[in-house]
N, CA, C and O atoms as a Tinker XYZ file with bonds, in Angstrom:
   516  protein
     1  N      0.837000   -1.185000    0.000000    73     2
     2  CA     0.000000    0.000000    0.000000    64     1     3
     3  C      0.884000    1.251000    0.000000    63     2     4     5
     4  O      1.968000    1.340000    0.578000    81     3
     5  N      0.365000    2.077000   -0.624000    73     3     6
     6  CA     1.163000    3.166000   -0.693000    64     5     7
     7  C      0.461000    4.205000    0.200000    63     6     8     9
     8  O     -0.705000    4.343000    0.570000    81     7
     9  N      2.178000    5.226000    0.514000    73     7    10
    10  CA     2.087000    5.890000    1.976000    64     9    11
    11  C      3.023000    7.053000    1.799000    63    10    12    13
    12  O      4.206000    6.826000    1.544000    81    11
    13  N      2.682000    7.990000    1.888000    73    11    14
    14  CA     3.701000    9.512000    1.824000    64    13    15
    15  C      4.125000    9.668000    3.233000    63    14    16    17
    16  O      3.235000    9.615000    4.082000    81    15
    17  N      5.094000    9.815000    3.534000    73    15    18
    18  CA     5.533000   10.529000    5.215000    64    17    19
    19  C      6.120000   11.881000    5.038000    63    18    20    21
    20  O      7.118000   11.943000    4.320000    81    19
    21  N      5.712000   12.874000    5.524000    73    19    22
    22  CA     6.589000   14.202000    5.889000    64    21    23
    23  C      7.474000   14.092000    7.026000    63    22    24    25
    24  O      7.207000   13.220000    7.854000    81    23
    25  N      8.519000   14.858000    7.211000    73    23    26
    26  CA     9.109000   15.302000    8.328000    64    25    27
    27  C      9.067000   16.220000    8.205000    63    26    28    29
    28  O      9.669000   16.642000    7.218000    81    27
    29  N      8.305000   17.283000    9.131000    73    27    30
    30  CA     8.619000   18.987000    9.323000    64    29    31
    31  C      9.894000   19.137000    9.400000    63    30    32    33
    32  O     10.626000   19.727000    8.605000    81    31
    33  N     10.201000   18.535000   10.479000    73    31    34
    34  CA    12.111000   18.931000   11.141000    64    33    35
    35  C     13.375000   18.400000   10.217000    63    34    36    37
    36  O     14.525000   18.839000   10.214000    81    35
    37  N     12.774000   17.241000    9.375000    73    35    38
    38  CA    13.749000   17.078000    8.238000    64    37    39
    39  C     13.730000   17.649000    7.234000    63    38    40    41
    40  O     14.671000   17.450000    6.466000    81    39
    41  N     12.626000   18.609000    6.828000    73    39    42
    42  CA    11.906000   19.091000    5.609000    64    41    43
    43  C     12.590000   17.716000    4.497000    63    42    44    45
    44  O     13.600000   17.482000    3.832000    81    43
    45  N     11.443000   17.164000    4.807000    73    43    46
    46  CA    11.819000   15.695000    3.964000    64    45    47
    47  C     10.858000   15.169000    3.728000    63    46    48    49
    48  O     10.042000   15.754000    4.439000    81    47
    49  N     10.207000   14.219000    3.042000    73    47    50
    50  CA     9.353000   13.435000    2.457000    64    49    51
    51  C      9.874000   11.826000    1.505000    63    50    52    53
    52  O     10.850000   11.748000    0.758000    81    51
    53  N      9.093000   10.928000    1.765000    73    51    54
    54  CA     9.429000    9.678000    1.595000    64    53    55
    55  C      8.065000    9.418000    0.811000    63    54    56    57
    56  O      7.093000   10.053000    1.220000    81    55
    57  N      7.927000    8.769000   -0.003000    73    55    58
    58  CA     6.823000    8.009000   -0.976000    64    57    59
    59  C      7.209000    6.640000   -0.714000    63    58    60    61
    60  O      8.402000    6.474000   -0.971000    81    59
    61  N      6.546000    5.462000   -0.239000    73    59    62
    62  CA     6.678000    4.272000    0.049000    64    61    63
    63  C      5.685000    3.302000   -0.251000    63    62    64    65
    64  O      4.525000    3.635000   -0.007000    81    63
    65  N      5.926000    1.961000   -0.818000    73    63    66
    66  CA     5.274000    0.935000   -1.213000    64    65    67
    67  C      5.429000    0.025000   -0.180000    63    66    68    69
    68  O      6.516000   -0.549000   -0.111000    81    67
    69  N      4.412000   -0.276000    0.789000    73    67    70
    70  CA     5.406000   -0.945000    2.221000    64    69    71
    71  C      6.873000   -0.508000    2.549000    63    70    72    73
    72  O      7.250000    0.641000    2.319000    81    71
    73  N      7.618000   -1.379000    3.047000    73    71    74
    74  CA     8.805000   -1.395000    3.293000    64    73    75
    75  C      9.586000   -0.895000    2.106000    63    74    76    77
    76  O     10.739000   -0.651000    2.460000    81    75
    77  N      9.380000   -0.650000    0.806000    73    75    78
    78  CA    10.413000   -0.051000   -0.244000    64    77    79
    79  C      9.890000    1.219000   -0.443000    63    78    80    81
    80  O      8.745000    1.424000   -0.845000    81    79
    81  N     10.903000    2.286000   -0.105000    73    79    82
    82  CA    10.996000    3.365000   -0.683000    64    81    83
    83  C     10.990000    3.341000   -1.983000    63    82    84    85
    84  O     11.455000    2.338000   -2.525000    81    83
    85  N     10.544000    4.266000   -2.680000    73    83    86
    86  CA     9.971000    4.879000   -4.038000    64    85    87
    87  C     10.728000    5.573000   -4.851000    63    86    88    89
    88  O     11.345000    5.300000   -5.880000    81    87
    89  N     10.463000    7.258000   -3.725000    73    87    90
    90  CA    10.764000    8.355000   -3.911000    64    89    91
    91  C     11.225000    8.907000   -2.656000    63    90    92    93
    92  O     10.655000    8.463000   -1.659000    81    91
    93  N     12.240000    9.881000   -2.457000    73    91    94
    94  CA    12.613000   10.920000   -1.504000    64    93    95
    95  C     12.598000   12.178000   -1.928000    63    94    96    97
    96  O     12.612000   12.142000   -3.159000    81    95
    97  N     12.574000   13.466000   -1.473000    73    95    98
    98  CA    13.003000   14.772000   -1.916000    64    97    99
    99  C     12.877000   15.740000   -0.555000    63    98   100   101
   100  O     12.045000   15.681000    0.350000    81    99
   101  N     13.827000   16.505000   -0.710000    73    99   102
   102  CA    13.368000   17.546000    0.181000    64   101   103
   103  C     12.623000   18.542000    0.010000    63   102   104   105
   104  O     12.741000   18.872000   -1.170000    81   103
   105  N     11.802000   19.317000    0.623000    73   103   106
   106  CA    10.750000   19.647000    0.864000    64   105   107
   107  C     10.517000   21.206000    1.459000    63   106   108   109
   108  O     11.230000   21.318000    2.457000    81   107
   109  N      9.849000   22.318000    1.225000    73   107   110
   110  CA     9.590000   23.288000    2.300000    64   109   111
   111  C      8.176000   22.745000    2.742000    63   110   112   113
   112  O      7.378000   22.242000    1.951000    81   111
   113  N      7.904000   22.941000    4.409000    73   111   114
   114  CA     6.921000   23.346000    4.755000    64   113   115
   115  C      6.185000   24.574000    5.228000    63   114   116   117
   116  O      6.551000   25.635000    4.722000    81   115
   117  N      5.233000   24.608000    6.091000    73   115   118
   118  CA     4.974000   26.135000    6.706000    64   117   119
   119  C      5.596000   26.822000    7.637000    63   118   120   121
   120  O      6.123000   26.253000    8.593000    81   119
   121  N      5.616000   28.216000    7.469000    73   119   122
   122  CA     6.053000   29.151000    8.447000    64   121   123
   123  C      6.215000   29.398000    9.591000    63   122   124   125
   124  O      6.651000   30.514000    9.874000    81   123
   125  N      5.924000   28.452000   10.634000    73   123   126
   126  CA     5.631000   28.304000   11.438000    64   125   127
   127  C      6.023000   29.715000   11.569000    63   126   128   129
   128  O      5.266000   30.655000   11.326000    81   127
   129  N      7.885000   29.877000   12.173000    73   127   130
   130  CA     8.174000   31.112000   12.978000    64   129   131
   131  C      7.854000   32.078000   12.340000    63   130   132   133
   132  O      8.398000   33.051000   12.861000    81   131
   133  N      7.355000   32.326000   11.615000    73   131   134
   134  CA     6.815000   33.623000   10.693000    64   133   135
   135  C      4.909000   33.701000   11.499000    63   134   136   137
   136  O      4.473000   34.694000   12.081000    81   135
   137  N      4.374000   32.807000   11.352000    73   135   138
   138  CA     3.199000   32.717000   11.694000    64   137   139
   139  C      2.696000   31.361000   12.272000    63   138   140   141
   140  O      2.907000   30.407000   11.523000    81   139
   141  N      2.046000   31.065000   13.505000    73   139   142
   142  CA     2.381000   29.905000   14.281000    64   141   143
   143  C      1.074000   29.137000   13.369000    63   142   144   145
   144  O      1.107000   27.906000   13.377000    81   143
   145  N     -0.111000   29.831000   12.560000    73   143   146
   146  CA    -0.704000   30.062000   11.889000    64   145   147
   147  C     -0.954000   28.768000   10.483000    63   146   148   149
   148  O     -1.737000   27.843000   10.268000    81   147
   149  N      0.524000   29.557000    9.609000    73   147   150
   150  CA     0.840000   28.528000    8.584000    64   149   151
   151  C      1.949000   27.386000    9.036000    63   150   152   153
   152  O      2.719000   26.943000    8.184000    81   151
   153  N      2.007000   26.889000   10.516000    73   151   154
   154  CA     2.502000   25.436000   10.459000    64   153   155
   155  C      1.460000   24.336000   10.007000    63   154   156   157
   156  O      0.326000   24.138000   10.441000    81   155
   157  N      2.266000   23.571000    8.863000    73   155   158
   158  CA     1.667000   22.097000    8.464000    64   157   159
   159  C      1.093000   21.491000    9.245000    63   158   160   161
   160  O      1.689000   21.280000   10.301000    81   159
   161  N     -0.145000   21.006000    9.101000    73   159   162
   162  CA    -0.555000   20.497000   10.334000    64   161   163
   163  C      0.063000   19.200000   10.377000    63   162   164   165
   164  O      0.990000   18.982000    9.597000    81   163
   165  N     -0.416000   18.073000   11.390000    73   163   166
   166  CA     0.529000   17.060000   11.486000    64   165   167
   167  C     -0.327000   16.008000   11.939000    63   166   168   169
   168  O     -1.032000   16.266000   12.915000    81   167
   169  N     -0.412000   14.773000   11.377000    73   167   170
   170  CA    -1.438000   13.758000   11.460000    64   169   171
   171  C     -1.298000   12.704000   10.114000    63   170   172   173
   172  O     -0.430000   12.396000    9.297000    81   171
   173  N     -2.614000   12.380000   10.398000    73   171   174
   174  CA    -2.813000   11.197000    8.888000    64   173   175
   175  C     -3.506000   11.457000    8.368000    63   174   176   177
   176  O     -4.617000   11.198000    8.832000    81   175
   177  N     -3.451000   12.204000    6.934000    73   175   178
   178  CA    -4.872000   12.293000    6.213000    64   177   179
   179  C     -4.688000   11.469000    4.644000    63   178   180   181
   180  O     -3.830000   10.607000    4.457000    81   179
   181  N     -5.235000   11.725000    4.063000    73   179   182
   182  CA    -5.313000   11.144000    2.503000    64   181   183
   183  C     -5.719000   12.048000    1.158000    63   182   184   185
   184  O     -6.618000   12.882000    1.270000    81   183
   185  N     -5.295000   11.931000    0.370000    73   183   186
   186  CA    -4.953000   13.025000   -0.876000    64   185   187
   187  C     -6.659000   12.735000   -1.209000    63   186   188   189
   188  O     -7.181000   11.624000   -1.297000    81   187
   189  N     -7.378000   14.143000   -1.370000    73   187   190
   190  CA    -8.408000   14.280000   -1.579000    64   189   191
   191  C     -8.531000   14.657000   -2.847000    63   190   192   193
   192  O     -9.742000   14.627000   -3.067000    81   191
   193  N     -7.901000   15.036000   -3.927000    73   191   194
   194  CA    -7.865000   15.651000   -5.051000    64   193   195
   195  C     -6.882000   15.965000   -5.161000    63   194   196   197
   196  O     -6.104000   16.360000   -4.292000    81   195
   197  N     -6.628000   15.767000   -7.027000    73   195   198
   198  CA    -5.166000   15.788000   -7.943000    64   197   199
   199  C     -5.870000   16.694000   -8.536000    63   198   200   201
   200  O     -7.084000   16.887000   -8.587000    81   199
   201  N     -4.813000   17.330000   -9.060000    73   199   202
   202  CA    -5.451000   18.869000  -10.359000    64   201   203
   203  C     -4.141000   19.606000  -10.723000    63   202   204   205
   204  O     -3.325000   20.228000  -10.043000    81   203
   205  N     -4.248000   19.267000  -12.258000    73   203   206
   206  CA    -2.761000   20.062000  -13.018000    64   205   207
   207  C     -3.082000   21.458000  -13.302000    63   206   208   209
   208  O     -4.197000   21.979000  -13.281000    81   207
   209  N     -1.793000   22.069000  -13.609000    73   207   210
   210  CA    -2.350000   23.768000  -13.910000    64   209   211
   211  C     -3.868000   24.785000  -13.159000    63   210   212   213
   212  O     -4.982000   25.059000  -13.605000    81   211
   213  N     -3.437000   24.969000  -12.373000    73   211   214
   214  CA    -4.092000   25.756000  -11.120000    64   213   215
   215  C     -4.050000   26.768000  -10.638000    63   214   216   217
   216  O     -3.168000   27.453000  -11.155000    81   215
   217  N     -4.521000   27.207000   -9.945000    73   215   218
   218  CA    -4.723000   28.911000   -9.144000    64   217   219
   219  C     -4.508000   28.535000   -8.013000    63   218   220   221
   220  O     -5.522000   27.999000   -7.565000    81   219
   221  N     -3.461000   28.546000   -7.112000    73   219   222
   222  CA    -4.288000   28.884000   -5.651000    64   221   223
   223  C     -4.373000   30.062000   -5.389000    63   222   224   225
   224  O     -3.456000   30.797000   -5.755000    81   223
   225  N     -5.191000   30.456000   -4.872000    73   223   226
   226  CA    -5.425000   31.973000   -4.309000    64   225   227
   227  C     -6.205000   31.845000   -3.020000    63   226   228   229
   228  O     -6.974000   30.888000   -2.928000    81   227
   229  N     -6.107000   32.635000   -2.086000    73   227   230
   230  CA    -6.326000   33.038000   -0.849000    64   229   231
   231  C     -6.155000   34.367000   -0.368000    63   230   232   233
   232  O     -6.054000   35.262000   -1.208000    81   231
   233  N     -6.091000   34.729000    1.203000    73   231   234
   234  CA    -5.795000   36.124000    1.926000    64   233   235
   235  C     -6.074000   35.663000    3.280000    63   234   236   237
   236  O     -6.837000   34.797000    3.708000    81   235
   237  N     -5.121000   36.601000    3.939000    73   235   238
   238  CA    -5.455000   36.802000    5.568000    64   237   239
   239  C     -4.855000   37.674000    5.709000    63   238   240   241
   240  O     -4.515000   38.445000    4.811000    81   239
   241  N     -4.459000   37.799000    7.386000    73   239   242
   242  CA    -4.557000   39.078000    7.924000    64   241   243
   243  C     -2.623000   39.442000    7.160000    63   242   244   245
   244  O     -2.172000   40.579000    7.294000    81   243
   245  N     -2.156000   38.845000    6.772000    73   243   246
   246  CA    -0.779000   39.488000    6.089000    64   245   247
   247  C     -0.928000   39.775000    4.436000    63   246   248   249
   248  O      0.161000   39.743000    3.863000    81   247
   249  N     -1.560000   39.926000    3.964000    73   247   250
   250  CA    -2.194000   39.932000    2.683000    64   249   251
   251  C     -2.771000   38.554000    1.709000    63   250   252   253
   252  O     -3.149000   37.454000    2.112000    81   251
   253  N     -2.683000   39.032000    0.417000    73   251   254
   254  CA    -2.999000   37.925000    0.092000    64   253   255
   255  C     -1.887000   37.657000   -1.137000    63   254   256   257
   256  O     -0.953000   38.378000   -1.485000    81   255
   257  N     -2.521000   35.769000   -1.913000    73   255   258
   258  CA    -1.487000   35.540000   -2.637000    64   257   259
   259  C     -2.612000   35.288000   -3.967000    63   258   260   261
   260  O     -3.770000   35.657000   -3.774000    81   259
   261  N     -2.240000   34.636000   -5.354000    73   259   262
   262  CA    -2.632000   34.044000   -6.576000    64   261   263
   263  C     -1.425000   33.476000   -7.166000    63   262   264   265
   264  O     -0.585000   34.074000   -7.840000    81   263
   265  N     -1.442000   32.293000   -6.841000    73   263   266
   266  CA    -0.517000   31.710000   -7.731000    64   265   267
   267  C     -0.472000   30.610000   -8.332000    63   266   268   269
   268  O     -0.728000   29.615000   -7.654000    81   267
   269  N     -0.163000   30.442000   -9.674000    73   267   270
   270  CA    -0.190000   29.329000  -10.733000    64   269   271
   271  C      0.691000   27.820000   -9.886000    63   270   272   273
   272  O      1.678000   27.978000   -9.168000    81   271
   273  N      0.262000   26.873000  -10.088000    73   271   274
   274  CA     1.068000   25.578000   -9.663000    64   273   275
   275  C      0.496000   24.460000  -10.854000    63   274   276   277
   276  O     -0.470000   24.107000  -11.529000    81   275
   277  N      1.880000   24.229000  -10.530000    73   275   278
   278  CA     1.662000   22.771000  -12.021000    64   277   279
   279  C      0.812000   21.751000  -11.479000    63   278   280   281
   280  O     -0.140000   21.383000  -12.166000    81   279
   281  N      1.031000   21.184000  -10.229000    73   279   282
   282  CA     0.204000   20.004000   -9.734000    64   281   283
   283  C     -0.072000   20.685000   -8.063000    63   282   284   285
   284  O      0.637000   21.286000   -7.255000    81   283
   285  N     -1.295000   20.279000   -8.089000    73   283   286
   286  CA    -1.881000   20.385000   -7.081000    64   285   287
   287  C     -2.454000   18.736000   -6.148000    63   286   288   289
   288  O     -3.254000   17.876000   -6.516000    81   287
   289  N     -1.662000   18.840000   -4.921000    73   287   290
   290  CA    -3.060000   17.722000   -3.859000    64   289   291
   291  C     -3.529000   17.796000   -2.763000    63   290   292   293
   292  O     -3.275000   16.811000   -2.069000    81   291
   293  N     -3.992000   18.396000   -2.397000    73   291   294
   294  CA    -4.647000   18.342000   -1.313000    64   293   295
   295  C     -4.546000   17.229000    0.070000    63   294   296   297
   296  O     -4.574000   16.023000   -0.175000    81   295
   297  N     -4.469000   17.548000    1.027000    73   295   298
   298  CA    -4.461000   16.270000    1.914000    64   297   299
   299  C     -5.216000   16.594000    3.101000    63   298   300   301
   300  O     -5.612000   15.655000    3.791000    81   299
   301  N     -5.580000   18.248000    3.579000    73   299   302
   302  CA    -6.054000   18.201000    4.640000    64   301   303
   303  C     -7.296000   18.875000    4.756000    63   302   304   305
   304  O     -7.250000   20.038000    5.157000    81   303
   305  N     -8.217000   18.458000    4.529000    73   303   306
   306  CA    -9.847000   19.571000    4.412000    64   305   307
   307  C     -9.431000   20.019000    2.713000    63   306   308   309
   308  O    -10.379000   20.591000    2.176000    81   307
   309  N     -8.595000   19.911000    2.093000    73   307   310
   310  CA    -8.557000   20.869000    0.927000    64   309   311
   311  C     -7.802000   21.908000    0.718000    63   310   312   313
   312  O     -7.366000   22.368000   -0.337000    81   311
   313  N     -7.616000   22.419000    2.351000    73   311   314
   314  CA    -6.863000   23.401000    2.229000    64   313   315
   315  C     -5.216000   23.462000    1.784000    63   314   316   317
   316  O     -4.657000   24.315000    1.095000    81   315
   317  N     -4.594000   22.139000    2.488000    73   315   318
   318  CA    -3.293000   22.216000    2.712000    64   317   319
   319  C     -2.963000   20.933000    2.039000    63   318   320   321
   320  O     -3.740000   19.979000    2.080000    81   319
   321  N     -1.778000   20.892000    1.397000    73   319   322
   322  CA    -1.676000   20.090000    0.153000    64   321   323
   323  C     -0.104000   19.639000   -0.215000    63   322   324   325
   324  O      0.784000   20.149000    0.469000    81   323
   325  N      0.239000   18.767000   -1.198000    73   323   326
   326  CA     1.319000   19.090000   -2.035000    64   325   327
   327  C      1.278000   19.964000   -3.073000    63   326   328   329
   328  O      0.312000   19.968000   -3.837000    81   327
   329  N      2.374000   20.849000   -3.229000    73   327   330
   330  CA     2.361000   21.433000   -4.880000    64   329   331
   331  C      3.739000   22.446000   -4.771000    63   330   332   333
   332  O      4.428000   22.907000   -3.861000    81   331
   333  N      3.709000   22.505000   -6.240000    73   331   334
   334  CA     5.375000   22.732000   -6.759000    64   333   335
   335  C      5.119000   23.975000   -6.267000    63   334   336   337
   336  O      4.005000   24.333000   -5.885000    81   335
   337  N      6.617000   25.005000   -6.256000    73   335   338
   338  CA     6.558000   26.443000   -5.545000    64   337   339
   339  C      7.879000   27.235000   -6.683000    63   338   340   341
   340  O      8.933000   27.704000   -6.252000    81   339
   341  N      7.578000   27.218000   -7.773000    73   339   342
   342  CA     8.319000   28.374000   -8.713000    64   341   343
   343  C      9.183000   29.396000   -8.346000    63   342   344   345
   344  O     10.311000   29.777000   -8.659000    81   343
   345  N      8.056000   29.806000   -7.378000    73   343   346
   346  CA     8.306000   31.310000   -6.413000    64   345   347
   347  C      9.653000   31.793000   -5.431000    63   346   348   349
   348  O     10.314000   32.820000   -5.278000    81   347
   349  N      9.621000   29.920000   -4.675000    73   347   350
   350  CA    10.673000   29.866000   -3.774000    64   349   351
   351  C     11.746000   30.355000   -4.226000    63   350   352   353
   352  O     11.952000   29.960000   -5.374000    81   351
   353  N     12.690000   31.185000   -3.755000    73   351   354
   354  CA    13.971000   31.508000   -3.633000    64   353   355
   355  C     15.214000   30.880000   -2.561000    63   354   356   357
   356  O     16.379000   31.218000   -2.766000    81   355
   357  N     14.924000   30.095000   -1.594000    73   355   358
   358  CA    15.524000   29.570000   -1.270000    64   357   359
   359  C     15.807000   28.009000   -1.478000    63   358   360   361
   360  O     15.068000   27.391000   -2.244000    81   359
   361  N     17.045000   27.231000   -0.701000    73   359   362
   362  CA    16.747000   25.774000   -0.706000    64   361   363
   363  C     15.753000   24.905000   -0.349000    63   362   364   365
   364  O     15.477000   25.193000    0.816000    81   363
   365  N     14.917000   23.802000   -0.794000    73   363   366
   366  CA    14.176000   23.061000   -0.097000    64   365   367
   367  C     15.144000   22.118000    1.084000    63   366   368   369
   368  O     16.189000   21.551000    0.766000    81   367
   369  N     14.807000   22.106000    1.880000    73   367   370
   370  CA    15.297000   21.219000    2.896000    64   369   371
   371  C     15.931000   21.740000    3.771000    63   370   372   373
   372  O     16.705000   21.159000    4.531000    81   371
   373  N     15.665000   22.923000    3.758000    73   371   374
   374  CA    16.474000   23.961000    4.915000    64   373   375
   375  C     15.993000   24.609000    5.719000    63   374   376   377
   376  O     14.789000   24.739000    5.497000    81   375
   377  N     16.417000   25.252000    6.830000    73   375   378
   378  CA    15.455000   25.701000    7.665000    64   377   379
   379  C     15.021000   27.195000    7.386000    63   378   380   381
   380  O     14.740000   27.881000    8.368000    81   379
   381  N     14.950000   27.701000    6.243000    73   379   382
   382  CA    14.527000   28.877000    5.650000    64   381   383
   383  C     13.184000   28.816000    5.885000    63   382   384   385
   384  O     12.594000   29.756000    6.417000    81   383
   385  N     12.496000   27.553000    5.460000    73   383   386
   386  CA    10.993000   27.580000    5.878000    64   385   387
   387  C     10.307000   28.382000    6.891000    63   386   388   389
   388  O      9.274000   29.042000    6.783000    81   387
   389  N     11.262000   28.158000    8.134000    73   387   390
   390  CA    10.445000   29.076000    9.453000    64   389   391
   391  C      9.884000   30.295000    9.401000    63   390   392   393
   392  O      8.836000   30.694000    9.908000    81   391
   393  N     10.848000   30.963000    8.601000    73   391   394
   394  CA     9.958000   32.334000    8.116000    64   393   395
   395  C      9.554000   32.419000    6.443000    63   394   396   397
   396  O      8.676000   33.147000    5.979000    81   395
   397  N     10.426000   31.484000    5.673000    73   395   398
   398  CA     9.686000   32.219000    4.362000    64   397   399
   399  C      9.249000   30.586000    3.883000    63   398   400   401
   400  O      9.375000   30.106000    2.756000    81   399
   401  N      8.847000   30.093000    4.791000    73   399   402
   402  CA     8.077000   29.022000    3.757000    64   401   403
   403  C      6.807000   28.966000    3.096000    63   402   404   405
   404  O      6.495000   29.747000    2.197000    81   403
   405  N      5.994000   27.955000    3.579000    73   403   406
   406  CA     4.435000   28.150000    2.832000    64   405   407
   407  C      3.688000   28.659000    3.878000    63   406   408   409
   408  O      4.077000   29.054000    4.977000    81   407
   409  N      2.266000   28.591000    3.290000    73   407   410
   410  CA     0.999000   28.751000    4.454000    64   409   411
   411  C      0.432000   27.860000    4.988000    63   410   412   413
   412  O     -0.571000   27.950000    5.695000    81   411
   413  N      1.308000   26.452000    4.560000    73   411   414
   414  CA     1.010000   25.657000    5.595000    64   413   415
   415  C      1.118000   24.415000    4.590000    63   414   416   417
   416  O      1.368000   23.390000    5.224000    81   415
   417  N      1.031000   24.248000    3.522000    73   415   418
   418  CA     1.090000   23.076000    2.311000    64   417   419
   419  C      2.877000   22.807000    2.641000    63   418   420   421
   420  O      3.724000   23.306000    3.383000    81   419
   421  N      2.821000   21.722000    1.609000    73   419   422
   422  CA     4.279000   21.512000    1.302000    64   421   423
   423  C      4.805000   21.623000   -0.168000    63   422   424   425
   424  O      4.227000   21.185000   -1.163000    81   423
   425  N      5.753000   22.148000   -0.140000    73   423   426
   426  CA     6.384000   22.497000   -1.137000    64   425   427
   427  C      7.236000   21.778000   -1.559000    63   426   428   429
   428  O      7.976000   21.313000   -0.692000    81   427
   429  N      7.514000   21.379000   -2.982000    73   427   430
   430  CA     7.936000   20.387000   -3.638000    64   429   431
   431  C      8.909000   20.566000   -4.905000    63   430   432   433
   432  O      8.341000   21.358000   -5.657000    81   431
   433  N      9.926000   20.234000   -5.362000    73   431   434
   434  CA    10.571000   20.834000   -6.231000    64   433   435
   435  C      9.674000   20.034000   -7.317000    63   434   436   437
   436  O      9.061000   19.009000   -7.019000    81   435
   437  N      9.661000   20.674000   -8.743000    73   435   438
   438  CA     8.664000   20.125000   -9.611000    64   437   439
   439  C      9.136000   19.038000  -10.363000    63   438   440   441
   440  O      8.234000   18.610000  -11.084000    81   439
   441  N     10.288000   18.362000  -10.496000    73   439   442
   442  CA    10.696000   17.025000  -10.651000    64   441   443
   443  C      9.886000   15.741000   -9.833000    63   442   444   445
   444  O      9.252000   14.791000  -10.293000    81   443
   445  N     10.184000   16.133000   -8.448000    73   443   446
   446  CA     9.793000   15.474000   -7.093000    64   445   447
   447  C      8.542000   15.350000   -6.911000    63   446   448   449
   448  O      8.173000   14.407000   -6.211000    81   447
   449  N      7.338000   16.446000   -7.604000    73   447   450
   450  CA     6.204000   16.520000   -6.977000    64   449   451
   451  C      5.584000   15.941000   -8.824000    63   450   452   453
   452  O      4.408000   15.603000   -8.961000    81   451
   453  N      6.594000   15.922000  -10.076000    73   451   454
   454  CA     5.534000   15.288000  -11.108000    64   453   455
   455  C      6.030000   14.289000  -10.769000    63   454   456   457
   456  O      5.451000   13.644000  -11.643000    81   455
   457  N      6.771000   13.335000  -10.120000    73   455   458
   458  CA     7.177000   11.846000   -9.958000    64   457   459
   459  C      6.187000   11.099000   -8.926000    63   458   460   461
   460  O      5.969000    9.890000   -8.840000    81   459
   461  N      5.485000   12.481000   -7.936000    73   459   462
   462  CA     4.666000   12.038000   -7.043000    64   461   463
   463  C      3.205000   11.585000   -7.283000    63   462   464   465
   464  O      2.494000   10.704000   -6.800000    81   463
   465  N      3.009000   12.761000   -8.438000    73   463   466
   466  CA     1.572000   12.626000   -8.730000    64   465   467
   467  C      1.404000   11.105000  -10.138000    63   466   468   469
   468  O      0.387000   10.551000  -10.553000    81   467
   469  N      2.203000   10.982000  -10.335000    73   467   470
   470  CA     2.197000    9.892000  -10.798000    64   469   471
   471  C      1.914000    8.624000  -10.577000    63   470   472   473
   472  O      1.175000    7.980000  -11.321000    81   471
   473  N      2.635000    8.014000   -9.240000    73   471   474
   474  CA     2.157000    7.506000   -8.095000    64   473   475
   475  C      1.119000    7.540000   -7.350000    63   474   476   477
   476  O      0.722000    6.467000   -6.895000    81   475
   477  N      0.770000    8.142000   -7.193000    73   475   478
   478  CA    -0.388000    8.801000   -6.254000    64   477   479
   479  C     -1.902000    8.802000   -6.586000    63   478   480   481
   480  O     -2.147000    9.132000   -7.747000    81   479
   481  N     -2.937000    8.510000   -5.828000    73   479   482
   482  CA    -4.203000    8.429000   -6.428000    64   481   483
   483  C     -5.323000    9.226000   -5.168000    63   482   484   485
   484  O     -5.013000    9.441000   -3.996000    81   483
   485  N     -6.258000    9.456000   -5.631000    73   483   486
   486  CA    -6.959000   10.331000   -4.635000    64   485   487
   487  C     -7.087000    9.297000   -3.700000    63   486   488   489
   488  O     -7.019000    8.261000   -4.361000    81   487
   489  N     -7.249000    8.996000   -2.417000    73   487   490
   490  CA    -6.960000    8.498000   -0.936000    64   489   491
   491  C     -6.123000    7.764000   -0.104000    63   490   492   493
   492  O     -6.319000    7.110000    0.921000    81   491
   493  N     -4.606000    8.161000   -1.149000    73   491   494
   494  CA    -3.432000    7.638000   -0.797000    64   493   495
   495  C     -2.985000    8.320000    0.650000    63   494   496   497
   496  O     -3.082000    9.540000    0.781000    81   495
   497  N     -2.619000    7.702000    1.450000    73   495   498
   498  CA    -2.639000    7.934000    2.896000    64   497   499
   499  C     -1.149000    9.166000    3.059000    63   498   500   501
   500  O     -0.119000    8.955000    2.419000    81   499
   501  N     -1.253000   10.054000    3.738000    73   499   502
   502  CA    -0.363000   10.924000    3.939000    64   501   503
   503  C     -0.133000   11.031000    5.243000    63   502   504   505
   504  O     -1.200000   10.918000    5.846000    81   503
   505  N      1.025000   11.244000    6.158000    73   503   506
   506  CA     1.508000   11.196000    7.209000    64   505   507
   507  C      2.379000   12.568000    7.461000    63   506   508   509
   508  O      3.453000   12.575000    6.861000    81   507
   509  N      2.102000   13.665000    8.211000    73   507   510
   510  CA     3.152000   14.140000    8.709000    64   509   511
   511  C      3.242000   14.226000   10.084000    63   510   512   513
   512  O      2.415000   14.106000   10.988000    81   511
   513  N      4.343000   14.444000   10.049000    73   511   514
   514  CA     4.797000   14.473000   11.721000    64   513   515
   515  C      5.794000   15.658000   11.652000    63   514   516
   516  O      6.377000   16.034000   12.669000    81   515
């Protein structure tokens, strides 16, 4: 059965078929130290929806964003998801996240995240911790 794991603290991610790894990549998550707000939440949920070429758009109390993403998935209510980040200027896998990461999704380099959605089917189980 297939199984995604996050690590916040590793900014890491594992794609797994039982016991065999898949895929690895590193990863941004949310902001926590920027906003306690956009930390990833952390639990077990399952990819609710795949969707190529997209909008996300939103706002809160720090403004708002619109931005194009190649693949989109969702894992938690809808809100919070995998998807590629163009935008980023820093490394994935570093602790840059704390202040300039996401709003709470994970961020994926777009190699890593079209190798994912490939794999992946709407109620594939997701794990972060």
């Amino acid at each position: 059965m297939l199984h995604v794991y996050v690590s916040i603290t590793a900014q890491h991610l594992w794609e797994c078929s039982g016991e065999n790894l898949l895929m690895d990549s590193a990863v941004t998550t949310g902001a926590s130290g920027f906003d306690p707000d956009y930390a990833t939440p952390t639990g077990t949920f399952a990819i609710s929806r795949m969707t190529r070429d997209t909008e996300l758009v939103g706002h809160d109390r720090h403004g708002s964003w619109d931005d194009h993403v190649a693949y989109w998935m969702p894992f938690d209510d809808g809100d919070v998801g995998f998807h590629d980040a163009s935008w980023q200027t820093f490394p994935f896998g570093t602790d840059g996240y704390l202040q300039n990461g996401s709003h709470g999704c994970v961020h994926m380099p777009t190699d890593a995240i079209a190798h994912l959605y490939k794999d992946v089917e709407v109620g594939t189980r997701v794990t972060v911790r």
